[in-house]
C-alpha positions in Angstrom: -31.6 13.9 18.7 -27.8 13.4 19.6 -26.0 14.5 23.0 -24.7 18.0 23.3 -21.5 18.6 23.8 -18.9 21.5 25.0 -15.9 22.5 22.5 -12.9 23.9 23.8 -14.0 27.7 23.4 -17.1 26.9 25.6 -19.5 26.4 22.5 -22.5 23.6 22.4 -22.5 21.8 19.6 -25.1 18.5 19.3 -23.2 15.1 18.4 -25.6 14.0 16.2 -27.2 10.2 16.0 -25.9 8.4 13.1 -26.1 4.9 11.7 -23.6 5.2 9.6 -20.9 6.5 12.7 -22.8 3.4 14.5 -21.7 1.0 11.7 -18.1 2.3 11.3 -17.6 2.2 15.0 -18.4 -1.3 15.6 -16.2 -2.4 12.5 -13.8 -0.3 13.4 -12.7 -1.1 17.2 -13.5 -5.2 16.6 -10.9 -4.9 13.5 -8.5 -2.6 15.0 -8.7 -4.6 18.5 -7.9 -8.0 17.5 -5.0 -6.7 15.1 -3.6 -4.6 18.7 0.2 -5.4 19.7 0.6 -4.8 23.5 4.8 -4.8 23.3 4.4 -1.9 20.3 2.0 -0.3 22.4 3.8 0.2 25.0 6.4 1.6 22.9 4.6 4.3 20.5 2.7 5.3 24.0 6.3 6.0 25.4 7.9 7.8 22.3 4.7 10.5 22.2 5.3 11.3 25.7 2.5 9.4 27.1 0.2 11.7 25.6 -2.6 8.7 25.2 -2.5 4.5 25.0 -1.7 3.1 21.7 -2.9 -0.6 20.3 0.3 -0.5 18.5 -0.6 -0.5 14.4 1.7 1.2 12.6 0.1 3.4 10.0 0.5 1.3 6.8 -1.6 -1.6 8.8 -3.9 0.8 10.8 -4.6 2.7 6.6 -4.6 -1.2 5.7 -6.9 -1.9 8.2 -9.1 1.3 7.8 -9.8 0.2 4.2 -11.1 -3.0 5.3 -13.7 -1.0 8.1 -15.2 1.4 5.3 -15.6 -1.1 2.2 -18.9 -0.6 1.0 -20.4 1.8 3.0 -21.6 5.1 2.5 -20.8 8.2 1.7 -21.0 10.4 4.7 -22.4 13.6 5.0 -21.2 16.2 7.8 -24.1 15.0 10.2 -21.6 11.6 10.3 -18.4 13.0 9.9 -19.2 14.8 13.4 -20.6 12.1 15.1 -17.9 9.6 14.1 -14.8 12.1 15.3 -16.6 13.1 18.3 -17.2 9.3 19.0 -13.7 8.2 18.1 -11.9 10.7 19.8 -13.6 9.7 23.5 -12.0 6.0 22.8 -8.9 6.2 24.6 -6.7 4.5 22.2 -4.4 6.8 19.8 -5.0 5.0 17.0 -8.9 5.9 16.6 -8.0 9.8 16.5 -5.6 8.7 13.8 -8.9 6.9 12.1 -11.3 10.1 12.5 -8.4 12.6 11.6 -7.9 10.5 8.2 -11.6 10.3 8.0 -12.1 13.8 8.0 -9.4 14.8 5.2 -11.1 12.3 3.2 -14.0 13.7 3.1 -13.5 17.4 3.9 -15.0 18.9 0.8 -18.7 17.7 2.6 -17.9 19.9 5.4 -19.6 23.5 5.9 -17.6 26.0 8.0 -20.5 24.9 11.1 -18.3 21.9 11.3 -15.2 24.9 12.9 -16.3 24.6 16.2 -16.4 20.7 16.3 -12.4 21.1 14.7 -11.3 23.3 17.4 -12.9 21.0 20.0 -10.6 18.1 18.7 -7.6 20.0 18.5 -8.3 21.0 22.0 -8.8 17.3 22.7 -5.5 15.2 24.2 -3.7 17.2 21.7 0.1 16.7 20.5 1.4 17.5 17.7 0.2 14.0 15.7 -3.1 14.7 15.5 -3.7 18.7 15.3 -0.9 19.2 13.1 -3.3 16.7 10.9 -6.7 18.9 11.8 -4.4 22.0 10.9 -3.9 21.4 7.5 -5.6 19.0 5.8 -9.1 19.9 7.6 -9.3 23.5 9.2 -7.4 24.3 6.0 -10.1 22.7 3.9 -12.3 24.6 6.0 -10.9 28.2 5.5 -10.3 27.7 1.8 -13.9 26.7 0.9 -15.3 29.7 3.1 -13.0 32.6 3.3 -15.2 34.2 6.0 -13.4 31.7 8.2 -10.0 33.9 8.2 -11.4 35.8 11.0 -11.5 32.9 13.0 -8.3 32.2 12.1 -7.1 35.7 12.9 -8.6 35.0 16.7 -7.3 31.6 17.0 -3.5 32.9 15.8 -3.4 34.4 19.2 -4.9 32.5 21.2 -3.8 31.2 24.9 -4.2 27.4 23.9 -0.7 27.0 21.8 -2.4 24.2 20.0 -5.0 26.5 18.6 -2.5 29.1 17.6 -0.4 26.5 16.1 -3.6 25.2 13.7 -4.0 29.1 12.8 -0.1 29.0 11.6 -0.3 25.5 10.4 -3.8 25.8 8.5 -2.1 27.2 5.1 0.2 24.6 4.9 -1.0 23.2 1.7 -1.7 26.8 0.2 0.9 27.3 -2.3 0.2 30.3 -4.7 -3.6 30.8 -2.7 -1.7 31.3 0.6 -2.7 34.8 2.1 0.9 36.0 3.3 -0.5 39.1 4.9 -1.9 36.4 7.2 0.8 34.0 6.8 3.6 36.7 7.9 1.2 38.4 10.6 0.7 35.7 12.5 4.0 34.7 12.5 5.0 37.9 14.0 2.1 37.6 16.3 3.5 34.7 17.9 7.5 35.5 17.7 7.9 35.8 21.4 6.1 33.0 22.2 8.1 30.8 24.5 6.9 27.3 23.3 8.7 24.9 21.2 5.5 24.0 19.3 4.9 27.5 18.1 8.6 28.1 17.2 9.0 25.2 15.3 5.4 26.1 13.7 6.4 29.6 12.7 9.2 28.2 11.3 7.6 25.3 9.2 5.2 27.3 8.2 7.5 29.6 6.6 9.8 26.7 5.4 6.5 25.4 3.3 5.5 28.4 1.9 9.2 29.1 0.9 8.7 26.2 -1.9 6.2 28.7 -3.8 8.2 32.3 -3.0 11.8 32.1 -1.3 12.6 35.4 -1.6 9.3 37.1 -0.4 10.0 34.1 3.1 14.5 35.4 2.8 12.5 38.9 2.8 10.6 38.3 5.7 13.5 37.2 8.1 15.7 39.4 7.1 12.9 42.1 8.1 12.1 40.1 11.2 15.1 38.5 12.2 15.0 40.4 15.9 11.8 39.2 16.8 11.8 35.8 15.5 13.5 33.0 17.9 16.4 31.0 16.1 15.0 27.8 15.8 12.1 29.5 13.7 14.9 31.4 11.2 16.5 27.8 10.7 13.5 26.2 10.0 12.5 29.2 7.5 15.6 28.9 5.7 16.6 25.6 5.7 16.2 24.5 2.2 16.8 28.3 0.5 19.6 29.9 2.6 19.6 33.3 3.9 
């Protein structure tokens, strides 16, 4: 049996034991350790607001380097997706969030919707914008798609009190296109209108901005109709690329 641990919304879920998570783990922090620059480090710590330390790989060597970790071995199933997240994101360095974020889109499709709770818990988890932006849409978004009974979580997560958690429930339909559910799309948008935080703001907006590449009129519709309640960074954002 694994460890039990607390998400964010006060739900137990067990980390389970896993030799392949093992495996990947000891790979992964002697290969991403001995490539580590201190100086660049120092830097990428400073430029995301000292949100965590960074090794200082820049993606295309840290994907490089990921590559090299996971040759030849197995394909997971949800029992080690969930332990290797849980167990990357308590390392301290950035870079191993990065690893199980990337992880996790890659192989979304052998997640259930019981993996939800263990999602939330990393977006709750030293969150900024580069890693649950990330969860939002290329795994909660996976999630929701394959279950639809997920929207309800969604619909409690769009208002939630932790901003990152009602920024996933904008974000998650990010990749949509002509399956996004603009009931839901538009609803939470209003939902969160008066929300004082850059974070949602800028969400609502992209949000909109995104699903204006499959529909412009029905997102120029929507601000027009909403204009009062919307801040004006999120109306720029909508209609940045169609106009007004």
């Amino acid at each position: 049996m694994g460890v039990t641990a607390s998400g964010t919304s006060g739900a137990q879920f067990e980390v389970p034991n896993s030799a392949l998570a093992d495996t990947v783990l000891e790979r992964l922090t002697a290969t991403y350790a001995a490539a580590a620059d201190p100086e660049r480090a120092a830097s990428m710590r400073a430029y995301m607001k000292d949100i965590a330390p960074f090794l200082g790989l820049t993606t295309p060597e840290r994907r490089a380097l990921s590559r090299t970790v996971l040759q030849d071995t197995a394909r997971p199933d949800e029992a080690d997706c969930t332990a290797l997240a849980l167990r990357c994101w308590k390392l301290p360095e950035r870079e191993y969030h990065y690893f199980a974020v990337d992880y996790l889109h890659r192989h979304v499709r052998r997640l259930s919707s019981g993996f939800l709770p263990v999602a939330r818990h990393l977006v709750g988890t030293v969150p900024w914008w580069d890693t649950v932006d990330a969860l939002a849409s290329h795994v909660v978004g996976g999630l929701v798609a394959a279950d639809p009974r997920l929207k309800t979580d969604m619909d409690a997560w769009s208002e939630d009190d932790d901003l990152w958690v009602a920024r996933t429930a904008l974000l998650h339909q990010l990749r949509y296109k002509d399956a996004t559910d603009t009931e839901r799309l538009f609803g939470y948008c209003v939902r969160q209108s008066g929300h004082p935080d850059f974070f949602i703001r800028k969400a609502i907006g992209w949000c909109l901005r995104e699903y204006a590449k499959t529909d412009p009129q029905a997102v120029r519709d929507f601000v027009a109709r909403e204009r009062g309640r919307l801040a004006p960074l999120s109306v720029r954002e909508a209609l940045k690329n169609i106009g007004s």
